[in-house]
BAMARTI-682339 format. One record per residue: residue in one letter; x, z, y of N, C-alpha, C, O, CB in turn. Coordinates in steps of 0.1 Angstrom, whole numbers, plus 5000, padded with zeros to 4 digits. Atoms other than C-alpha are relative to their C-alpha. Glycine has a CB too. Layout:
// residues N
aXZYXZYXZYXZYXZY
...
This chain:
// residues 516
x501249924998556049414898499449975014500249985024500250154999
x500550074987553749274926499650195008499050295004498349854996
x500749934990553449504956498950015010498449905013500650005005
x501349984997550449654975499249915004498049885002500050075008
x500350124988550449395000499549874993498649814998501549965010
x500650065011549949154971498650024992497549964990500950014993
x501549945008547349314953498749995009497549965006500250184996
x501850014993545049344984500049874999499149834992499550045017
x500150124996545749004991499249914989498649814990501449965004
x500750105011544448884958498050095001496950045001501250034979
x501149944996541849174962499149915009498149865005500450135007
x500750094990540748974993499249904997498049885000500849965007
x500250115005540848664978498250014992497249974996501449984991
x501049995012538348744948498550055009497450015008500650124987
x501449974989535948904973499449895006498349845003500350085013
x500350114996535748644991499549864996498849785002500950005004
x500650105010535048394963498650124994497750074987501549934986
x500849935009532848624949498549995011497449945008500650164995
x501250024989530448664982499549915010498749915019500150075007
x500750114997530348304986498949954994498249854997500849925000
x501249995009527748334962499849854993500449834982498750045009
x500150155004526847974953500549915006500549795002498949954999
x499050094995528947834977499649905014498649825014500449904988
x500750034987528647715012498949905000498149935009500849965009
x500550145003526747375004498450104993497450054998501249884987
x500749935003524347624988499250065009498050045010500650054994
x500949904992523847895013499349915009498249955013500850115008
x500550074995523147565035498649954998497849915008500749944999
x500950025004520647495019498950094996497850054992500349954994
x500549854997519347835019499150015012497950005013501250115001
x500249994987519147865051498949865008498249875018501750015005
x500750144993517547465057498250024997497249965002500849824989
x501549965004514247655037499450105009498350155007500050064985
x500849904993513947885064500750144996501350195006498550004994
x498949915009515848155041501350095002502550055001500549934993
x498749944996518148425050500949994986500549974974499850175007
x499149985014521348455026500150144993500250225001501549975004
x500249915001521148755004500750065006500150175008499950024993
x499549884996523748945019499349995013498350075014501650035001
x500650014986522648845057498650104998498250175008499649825004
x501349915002519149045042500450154999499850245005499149964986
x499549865005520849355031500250055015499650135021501550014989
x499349944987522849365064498750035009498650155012501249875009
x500850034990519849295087498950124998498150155006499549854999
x501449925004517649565067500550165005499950245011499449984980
x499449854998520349875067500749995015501249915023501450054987
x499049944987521950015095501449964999502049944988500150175001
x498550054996525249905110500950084993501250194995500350005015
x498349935008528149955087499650094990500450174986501250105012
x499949925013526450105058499849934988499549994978499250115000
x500250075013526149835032501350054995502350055002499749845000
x498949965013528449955003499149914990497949924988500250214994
x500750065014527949694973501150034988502250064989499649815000
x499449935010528849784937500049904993499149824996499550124995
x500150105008529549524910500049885001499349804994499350014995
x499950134989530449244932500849914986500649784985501350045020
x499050105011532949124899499349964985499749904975501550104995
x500550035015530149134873500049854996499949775005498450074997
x499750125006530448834851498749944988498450024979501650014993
x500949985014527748704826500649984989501749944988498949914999
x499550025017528148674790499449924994499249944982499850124990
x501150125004526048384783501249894992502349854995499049915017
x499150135012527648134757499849894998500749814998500050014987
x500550095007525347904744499749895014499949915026498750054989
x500350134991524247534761500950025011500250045022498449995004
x498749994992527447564781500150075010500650045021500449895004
x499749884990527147884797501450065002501850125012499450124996
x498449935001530747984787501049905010502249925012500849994979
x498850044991532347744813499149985017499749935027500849814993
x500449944986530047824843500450155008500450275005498650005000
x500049864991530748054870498950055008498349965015501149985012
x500549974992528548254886500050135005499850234999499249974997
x499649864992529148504910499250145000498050145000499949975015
x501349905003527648854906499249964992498150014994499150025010
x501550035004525348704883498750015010497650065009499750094988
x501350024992523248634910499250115007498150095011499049944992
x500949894996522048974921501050135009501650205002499250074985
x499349914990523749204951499350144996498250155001499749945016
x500049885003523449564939500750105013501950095015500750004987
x498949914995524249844967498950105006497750115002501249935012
x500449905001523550124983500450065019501450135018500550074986
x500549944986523150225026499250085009498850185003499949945004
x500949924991521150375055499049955004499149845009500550025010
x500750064990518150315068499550145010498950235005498749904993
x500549914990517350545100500950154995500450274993497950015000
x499349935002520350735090500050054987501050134984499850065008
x500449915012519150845057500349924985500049804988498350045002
x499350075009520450695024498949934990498050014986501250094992
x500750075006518650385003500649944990501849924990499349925007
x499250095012519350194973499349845001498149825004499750084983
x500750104996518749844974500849884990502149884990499949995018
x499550095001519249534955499249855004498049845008500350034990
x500450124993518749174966500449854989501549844982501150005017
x500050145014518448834940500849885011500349855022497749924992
x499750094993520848564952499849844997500649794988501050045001
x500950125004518948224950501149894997501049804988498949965013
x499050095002522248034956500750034986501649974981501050025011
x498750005016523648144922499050024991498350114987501450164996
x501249985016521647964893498450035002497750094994500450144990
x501549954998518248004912499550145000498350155000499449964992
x500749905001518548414912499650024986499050124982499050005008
x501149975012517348354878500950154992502150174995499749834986
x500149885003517348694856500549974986499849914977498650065003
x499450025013520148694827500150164997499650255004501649915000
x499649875006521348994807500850105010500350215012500849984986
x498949964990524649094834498750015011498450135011501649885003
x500749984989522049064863498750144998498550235006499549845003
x500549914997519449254850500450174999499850275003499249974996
x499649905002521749504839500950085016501550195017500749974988
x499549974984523049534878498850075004499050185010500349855010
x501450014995519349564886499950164995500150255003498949874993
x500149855006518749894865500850095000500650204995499850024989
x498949924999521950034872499550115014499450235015501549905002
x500249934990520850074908498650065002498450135012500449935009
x501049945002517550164897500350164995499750245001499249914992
x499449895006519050464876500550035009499950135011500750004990
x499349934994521350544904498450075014498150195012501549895006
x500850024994518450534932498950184991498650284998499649824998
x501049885008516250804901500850155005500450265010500049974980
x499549884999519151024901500350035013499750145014501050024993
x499650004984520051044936498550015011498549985023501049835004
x501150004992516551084948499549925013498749955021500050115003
x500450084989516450794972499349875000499549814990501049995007
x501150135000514150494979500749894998501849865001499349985014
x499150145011514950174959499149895010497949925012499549984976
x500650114994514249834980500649894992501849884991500349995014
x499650135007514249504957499149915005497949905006499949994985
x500350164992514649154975499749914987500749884981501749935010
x500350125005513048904953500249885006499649865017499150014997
x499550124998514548554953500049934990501049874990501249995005
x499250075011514548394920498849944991497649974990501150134991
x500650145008513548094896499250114990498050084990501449874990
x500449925008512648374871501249994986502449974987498549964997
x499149985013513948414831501449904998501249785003498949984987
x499050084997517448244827499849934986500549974977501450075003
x500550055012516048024799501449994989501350014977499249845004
x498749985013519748004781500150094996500650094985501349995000
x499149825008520448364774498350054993498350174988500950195022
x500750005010516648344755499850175004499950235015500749944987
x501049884996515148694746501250115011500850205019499350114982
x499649924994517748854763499849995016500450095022501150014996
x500849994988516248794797499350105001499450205008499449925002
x501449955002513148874787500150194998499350275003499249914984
x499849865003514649234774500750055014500650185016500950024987
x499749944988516149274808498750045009498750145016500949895008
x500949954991512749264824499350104998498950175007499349925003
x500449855003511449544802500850065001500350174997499750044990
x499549874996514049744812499350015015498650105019501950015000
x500450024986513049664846498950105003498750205011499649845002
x501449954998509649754841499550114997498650185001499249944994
x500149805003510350094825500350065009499650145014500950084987
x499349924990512550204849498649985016498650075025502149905004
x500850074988509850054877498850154999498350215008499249794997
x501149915004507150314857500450105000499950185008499350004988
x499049884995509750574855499850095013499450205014501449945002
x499549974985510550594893498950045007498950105018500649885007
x500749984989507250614903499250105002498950164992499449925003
x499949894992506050864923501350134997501250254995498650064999
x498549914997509750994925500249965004499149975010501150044995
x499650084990511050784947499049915003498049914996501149954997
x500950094992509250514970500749884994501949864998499950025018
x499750175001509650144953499449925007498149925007499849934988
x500250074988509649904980500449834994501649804996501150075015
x499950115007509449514963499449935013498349945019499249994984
x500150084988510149244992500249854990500749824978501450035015
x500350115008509448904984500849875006499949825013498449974998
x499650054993511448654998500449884992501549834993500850065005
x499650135001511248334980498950004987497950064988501949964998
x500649985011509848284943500150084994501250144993500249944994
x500049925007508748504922498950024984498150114983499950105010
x500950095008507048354889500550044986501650064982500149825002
x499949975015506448454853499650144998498650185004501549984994
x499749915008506948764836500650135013500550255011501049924988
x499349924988509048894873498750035007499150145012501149915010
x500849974994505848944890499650144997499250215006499149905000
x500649905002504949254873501050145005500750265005499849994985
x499349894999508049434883499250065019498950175023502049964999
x500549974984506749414923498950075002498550145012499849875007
x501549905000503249534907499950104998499050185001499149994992
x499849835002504349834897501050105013501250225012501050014983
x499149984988506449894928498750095010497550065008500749815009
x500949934991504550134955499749875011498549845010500950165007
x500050084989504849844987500449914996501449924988500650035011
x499850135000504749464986500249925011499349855016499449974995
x500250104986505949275015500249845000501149794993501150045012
x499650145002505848915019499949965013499550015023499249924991
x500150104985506548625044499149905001498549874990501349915003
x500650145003504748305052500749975000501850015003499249925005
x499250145007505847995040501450064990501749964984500849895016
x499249945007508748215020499850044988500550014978500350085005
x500349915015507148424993499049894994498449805000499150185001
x500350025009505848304964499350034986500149994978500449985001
x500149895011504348494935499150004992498250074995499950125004
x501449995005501948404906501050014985502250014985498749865004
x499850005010501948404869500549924990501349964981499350035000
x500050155000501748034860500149915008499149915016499349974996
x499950054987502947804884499049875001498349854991501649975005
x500350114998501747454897499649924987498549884983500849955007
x500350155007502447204871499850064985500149994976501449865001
x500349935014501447464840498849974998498449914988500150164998
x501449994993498047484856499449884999498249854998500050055015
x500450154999498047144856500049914989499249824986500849945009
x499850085015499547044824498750074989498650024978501950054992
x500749925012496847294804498249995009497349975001500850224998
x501149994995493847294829499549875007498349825007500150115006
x501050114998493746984848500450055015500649955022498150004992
x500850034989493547114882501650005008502750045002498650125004
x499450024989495747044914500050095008499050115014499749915004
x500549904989496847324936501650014998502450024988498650144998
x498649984994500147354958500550164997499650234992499849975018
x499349885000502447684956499950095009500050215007501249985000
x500749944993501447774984498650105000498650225004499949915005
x501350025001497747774979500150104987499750214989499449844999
x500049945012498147914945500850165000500450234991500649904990
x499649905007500548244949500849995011502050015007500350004986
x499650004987501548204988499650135004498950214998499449915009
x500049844992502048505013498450065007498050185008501249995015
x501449984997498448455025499250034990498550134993499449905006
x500350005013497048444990499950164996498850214993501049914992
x499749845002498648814985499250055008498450135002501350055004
x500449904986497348955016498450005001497750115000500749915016
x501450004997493748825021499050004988497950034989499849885009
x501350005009492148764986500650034988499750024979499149885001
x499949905014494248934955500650115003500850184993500949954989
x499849874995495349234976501549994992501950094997498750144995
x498950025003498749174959501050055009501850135004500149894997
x499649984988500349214989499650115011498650095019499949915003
x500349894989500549545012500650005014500250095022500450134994
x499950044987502149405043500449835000500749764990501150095006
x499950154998502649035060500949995010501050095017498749925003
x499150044991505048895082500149855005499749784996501350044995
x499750144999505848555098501149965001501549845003499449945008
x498550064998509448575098500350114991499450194989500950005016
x499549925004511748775077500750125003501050214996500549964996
x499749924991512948935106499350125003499750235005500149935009
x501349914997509349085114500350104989500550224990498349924999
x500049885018509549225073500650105000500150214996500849964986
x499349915001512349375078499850135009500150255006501049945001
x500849884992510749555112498950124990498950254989498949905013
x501049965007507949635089500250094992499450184994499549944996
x499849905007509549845060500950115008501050235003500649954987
x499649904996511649995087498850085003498850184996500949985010
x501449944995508250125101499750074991499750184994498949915003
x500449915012507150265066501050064998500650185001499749934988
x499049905001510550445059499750145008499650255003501349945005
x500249924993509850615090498450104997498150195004500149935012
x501550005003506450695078500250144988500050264989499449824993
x500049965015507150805041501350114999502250105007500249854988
x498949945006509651095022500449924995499849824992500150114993
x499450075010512251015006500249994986500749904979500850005002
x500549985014511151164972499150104998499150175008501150034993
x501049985003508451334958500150175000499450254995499649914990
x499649824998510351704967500550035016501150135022501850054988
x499749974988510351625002498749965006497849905001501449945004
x501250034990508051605028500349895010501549855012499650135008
x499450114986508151335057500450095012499950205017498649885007
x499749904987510251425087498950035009497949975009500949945009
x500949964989508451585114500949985010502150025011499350155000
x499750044988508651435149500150065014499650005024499349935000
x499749864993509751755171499149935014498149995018502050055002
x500750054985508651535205498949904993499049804985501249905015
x501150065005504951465201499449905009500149885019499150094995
x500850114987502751215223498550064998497950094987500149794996
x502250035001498751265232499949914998500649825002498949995013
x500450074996496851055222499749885015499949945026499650074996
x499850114986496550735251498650005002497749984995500849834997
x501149944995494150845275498649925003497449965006500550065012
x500850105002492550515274499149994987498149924987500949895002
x500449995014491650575237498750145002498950244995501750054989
x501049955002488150785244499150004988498249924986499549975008
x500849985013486650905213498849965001498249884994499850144994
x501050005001483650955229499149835004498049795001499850125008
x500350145000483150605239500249904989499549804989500749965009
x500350095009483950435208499249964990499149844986500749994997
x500950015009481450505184498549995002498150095007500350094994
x501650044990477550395194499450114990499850154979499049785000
x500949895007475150665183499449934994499449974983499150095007
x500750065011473050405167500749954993501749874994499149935003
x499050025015474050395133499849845000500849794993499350094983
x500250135002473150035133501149865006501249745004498650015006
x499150074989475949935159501350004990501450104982500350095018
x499149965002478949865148501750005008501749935018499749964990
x498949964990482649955162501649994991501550004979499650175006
x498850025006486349915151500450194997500050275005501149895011
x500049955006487450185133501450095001501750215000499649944993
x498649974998490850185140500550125015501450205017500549845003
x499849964984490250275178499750144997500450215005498849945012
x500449855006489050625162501450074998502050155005499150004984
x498549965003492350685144500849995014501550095016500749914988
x498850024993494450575172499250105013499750055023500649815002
x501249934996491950815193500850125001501250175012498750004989
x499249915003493951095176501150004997501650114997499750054993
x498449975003497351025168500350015005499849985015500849964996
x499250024990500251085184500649895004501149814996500750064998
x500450104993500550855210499449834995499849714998501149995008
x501450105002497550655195501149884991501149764990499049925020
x499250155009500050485170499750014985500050114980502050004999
x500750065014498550355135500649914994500449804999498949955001
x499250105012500450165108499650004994499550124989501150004994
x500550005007498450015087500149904987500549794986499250005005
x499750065016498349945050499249914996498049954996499950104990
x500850095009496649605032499049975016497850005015499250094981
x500850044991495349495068498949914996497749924999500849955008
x500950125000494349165057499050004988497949934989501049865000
x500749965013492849275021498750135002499150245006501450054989
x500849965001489249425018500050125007500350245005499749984990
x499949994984488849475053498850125004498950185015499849845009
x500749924999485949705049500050154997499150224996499449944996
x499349835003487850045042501549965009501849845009500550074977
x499150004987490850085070501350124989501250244987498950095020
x498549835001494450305054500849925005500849805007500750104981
x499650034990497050325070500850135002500450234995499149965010
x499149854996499850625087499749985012499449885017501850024998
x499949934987499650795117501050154999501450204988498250045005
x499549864995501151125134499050105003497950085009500749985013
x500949904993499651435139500850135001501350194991498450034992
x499249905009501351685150501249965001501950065006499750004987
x498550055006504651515143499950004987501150014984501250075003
x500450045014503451475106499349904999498449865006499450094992
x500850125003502551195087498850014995498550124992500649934990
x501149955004499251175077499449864996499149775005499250105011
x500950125007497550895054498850015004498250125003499950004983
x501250034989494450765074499149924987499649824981500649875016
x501050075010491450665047498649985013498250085017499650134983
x501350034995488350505069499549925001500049825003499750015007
x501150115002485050345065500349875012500349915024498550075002
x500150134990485349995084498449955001497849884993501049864994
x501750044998481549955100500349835004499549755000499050115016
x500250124998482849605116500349914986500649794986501049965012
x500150095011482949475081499150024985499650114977501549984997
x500849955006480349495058499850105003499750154992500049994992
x501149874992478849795076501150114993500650234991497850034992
x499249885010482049995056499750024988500350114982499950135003
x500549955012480249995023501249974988502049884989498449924997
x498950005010482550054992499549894990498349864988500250144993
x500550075010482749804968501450004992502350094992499349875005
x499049945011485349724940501349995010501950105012500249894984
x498750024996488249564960500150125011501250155014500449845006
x499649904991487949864987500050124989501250124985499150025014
x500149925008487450124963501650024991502150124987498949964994
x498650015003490749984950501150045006502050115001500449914998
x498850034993492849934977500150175011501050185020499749825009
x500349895000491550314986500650114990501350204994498849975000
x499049945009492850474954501149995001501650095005500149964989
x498650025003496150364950500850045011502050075010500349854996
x499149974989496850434988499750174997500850244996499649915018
x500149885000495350804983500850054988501350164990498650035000
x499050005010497450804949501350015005502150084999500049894991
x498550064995500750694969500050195008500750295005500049815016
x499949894988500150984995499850154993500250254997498849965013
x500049855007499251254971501550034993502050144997498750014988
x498950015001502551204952500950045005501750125001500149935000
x498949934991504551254978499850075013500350075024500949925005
x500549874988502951514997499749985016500150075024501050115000
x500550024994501451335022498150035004497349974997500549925000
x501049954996498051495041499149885001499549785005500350085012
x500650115000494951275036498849995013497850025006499549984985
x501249994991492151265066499749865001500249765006500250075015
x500750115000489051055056499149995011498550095015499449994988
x500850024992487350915080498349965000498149865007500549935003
x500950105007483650835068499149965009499050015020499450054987
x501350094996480650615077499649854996500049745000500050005013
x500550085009478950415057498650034988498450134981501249974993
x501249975007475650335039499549994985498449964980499349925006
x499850035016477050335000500849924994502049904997499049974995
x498950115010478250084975498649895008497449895011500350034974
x500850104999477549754982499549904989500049854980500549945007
x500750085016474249584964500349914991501349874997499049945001
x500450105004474249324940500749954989501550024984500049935009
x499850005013474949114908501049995000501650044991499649944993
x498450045001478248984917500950145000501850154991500649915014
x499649895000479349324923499950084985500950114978499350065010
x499949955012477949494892500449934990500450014981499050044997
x499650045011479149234868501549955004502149874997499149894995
x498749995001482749264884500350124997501550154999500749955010
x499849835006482449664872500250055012501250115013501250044989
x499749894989482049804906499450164994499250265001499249945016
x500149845001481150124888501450044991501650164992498450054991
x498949975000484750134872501149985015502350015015500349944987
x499650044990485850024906500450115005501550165007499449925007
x499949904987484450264925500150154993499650254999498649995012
x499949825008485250594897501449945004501049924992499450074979
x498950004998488650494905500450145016501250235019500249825001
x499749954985488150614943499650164997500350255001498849925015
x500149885004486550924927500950094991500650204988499050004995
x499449995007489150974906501450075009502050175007500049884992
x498650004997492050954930500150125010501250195013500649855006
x499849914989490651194957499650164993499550265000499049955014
x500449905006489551464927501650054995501950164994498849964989
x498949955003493051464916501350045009502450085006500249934991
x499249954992494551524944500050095005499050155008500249955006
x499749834995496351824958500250005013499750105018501450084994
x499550034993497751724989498850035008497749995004500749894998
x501049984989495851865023498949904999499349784997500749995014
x501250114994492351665028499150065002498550144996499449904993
x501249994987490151655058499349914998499849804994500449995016
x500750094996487251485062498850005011497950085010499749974991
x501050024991484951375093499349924998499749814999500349985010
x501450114999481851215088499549945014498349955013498650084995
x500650134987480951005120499049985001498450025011500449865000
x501450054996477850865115499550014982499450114975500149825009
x500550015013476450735081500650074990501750094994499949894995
x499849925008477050945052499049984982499050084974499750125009
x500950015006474550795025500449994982501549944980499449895008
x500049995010474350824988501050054991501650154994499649924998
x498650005004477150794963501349995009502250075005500049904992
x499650004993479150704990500450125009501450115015499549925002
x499749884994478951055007500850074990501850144994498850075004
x498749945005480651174978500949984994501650064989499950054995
x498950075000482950944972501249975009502349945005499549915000
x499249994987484350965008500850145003501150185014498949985012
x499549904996486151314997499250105006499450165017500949965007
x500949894996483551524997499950134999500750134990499249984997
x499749914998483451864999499650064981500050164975499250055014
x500349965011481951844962501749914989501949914977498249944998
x499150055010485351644950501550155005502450174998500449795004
x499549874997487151964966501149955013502349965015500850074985
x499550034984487951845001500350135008499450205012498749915010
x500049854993489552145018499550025013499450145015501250055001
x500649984992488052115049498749865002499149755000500950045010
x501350124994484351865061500050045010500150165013498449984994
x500449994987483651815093499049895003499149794998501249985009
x501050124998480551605108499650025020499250125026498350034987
x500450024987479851485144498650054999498250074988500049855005
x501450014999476151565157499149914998497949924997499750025009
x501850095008474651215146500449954989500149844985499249845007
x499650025018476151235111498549994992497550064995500950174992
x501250005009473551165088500049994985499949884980499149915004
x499949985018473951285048498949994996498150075001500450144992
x501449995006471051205030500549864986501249764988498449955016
x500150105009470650994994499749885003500149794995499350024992
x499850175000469850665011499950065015499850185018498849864992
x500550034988469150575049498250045001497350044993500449845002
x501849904999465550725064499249854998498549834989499450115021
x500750165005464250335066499650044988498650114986501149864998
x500050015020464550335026499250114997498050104992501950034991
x500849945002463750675024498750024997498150054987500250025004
x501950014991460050665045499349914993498149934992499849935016
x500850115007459250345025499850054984499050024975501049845001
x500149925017459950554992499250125000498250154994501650044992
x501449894999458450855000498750005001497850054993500150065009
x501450004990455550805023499749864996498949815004500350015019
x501150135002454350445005498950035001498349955008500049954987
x501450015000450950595000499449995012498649915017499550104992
x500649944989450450755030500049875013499149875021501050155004
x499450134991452050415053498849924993498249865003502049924996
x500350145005449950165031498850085005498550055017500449934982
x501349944999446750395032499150065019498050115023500250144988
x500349914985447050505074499749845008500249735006501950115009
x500450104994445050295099501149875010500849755013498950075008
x499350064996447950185115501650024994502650075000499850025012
x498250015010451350145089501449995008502550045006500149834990
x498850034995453450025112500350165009501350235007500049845009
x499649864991453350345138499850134989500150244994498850045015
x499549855003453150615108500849984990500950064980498950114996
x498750025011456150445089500550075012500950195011500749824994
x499049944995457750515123500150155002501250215003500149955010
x499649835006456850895122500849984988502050004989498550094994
x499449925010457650925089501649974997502350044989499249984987
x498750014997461150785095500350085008501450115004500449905003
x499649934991461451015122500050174991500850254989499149965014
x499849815009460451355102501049994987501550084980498150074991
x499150005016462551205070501550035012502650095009499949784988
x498449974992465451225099499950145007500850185015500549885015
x499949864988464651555115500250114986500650224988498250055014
x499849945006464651685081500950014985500850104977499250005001
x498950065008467351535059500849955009501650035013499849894989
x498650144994469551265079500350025014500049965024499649805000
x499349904988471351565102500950004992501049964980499650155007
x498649925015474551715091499250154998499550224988502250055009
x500249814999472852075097499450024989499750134985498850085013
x500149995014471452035062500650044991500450134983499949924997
x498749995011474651985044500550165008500650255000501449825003
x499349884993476152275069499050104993499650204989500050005019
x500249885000473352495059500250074985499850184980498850025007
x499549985017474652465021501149985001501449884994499649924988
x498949984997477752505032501149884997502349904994500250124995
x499550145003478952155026500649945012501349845011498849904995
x499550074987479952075062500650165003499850245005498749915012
x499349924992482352335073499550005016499150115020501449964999
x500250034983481652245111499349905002499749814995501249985008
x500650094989479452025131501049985016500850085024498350065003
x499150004991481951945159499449865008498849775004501550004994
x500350134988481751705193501349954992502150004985500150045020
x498950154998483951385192501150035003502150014997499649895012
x498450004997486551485214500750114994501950124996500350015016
x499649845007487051855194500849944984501650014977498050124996
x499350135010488251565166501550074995501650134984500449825010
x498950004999491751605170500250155000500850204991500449925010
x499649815001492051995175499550054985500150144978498850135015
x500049885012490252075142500149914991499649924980498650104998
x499150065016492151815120501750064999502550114991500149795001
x498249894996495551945135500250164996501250224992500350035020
x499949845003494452325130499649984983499950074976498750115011
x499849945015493652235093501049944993501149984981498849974990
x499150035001496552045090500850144995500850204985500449925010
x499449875002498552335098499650144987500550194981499750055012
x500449885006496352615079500549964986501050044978498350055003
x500150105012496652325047501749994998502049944987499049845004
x498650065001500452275050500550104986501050014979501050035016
x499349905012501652535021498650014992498350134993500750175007
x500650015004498752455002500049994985500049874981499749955006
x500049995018498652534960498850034991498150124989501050104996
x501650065009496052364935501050114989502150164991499649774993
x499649965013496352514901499249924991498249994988499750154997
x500450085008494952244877500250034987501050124985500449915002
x500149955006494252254843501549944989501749814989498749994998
x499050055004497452204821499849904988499149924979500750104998
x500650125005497851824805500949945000501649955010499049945005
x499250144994499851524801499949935008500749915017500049924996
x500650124981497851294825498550034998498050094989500349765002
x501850054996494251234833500349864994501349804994499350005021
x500250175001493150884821498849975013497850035016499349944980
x500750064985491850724852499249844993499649764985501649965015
x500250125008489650464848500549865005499849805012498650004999
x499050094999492150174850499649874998500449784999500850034991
């Protein structure tokens, strides 16, 4: 009968073969792409000394075209479960060295295990993508691994935070699990991620276009919104979802920590200086938010993606607080489909898990034209109406400057049941801009007056002294307050507070259908 000392020793052994993964010649080659090794990712993401992995001995069951005399370690996929910022995550990671990562029956059943553990255990699920995709031998049973995937992915969400990192290929049928995921991070030159790759595209259509070019980390980021953060190293990434952890609960029955030592605002950050009274000027957006937070810090969401709506976390307070605002340096802020999108889904995320929303607005509507209306920016933009009508979760809003049409009530308006509005003194609510107005109103009177040009400019001026104020909206009780600039910060914090124990009563339902 073999003794203890034996047994680890073989214990040892098998570990050791087992978390060579594909085998040094492998990880070499891992590493020659730029490429951390999957465990080196796990380690580098949790806190010191808490990776615990589970299923380190799973084996596949694959038979046919001479699966039954390959080894592959783990089936290719690191399942476990650690800390990040003290607080417990679930996390698995695709190991590229074994078989390309690709996605057999044993692997994906590793995959949903820790997805199930992660549901019950109420804690945030992080999946490292690395892999070729479906394991073409083991046939539909792949394919049935990825619908478990994808249920469990619909399952989880808004109960826990799914966090889908991209770290190498990610092609086929696997792309959808990362879409359904709350956060997408990718690297340059690393990630990868489309539907059909290169030479499909090529064999059926004809055309020529690199992996890069086609379903690259820039690709995500700047023009299919696919992507909710970017990085240039894997290193940065990993900075980056630490940053959101800190940010976000850990399930949809908790709130985000509160940050006991708060910061001012940075005294260099003057409200009253950043925004030009003429609506015509425009100004960064950001400088506003970081204006008010605690110590003027802003983490922001889908930077590089339709750049003309700004979200994003901040502090207030020592609470988190989801930042929605009009971007005037980019197309003047006007909504259109991809912001209207990328606007929902973050106000969806934050309502979920009982994060406070303060919109920022200014802006002169949806933006005109055919390309727009024949990509359905009116299902676009009922989406944004959709997401801030059904939400419970505290919301403030300051109007700034423009305030014009659809757009005013689209921006969380006091008519979508915004618990508190607030508007600077050169807010201006009115159905279009006074320009537009004066030319629609006053045509006769402009075309028929001896001089048009000086009683257009009256009548723009009385169309603004008598619509395009806030004291209008205030005196129909639509604007809670007209407030100065620097008074900003005191009466989003005091409705913070008053808003914190805050209970909707909605009408009882399965779901809303959103328009999708």
């Amino acid at each position: 009968m073999a003794n203890l000392g034996t047994l680890k020793k073989e214990l040892h052994r098998r570990r050791a073969k087992a978390e060579q993964g594909g085998g040094q010649q492998a990880i070499a080659k891992q590493i020659a792409m730029g490429k951390l090794p999957a465990r080196e990712r796990i380690n580098q993401l949790l806190d010191d000394g808490s990776f615990h992995e589970y299923d380190l001995f799973i084996e596949h069951d694959a038979r046919e075209f001479g699966m039954d005399s390959k080894e592959m370690p783990g089936d290719g996929v690191i399942i476990a479960t650690g800390t990040i910022h003290g607080r417990s995550v679930a996390i698995f990671a695709q190991d590229f060295t074994v078989a390309g990562g690709s996605l057999g029956s044993m692997h994906a059943r590793k995959i949903t295990k820790i997805m199930d553990y992660a549901l019950r255990m109420r804690i945030p699920l992080i999946g490292i993508n690395d892999s070729g995709g479906a394991r073409i031998q083991e046939g539909v049973n792949s394919l049935a691994g990825y619908g478990e995937i994808f249920f469990r992915n619909t399952l989880n969400s808004g109960v826990i935070p799914q966090i889908s990192v991209i770290l190498g290929p990610c092609a086929g049928g696997a792309v959808y699990s990362p879409a359904l995921t709350d956060y997408v991070f990718v690297v340059e030159n690393i990630s990868k991620m489309f539907i059909t790759g290169p030479e499909v595209i090529k064999s059926v259509l004809g055309e020529e276009i690199s992996m890069e070019e086609l379903g690259g980390a820039r690709v995500h980021s700047e023009i299919t919104g696919n992507a909710h953060f970017y990085a240039l190293t894997e290193q940065e990434c990993f900075e980056q979802i630490k940053k959101l952890l800190s940010y976000i609960p850990w399930n949809n029955n908790t709130n985000s920590l509160i940050q006991t030592e708060t910061k001012e605002p940075n005294k260099k950050c003057n409200i009253e200086r950043i925004v030009p009274v003429d609506p015509t000027k425009p100004y960064d957006v950001r400088d506003v938010i970081r204006a008010i937070t605690d110590g003027s810090d802003f983490f922001e969401v889908q930077e590089k993606w339709a750049a003309n709506i700004v979200t994003g976390y901040g502090r207030m307070g020592g609470r988190t607080v989801g930042f929605v605002a009009n971007q005037p340096m980019a197309l003047a802020g006007v909504l259109d489909c991809d912001s209207s999108d990328k606007a929902a889904r973050f106000i969806r995320f934050c309502d979920s898990f009982n994060i406070p929303i303060v919109t920022l607005e200014d802006l002169p509507g949806y933006l005109p034209g055919v390309d727009q209306e024949h990509a359905g920016v009116i299902r676009h933009g009922a989406k944004l109406l959709y997401a801030y009508s059904e939400a419970t979760v505290p919301r403030i809003t300051v109007i700034l400057r423009k305030a014009y049409g659809g757009g005013y009530i689209a921006m969380n308006s006091r008519h979508l049941r915004a618990d508190f509005v607030f508007a600077w003194p050169m807010a201006e609510i009115a159905v279009m801009g006074p320009d537009g107005a004066a030319n629609i109103i006053f045509r006769k009177e402009i075309m028929e007056a001896p001089d048009p040009v000086a009683m257009r400019k009256q009548k723009v001026v009385e169309y603004k002294e008598k619509f395009a104020n806030p004291y209008v909206a205030a005196a129909k009780g639509y604007i809670d307050a007209v407030i100065e600039p620097k008074d900003t910060r005191k009466f989003i914090l005091h409705a913070i507070n008053i808003s914190k124990d805050k209970n909707v009563s909605r009408p009882n339902k399965k779901h809303g259908v959103p328009p999708f």
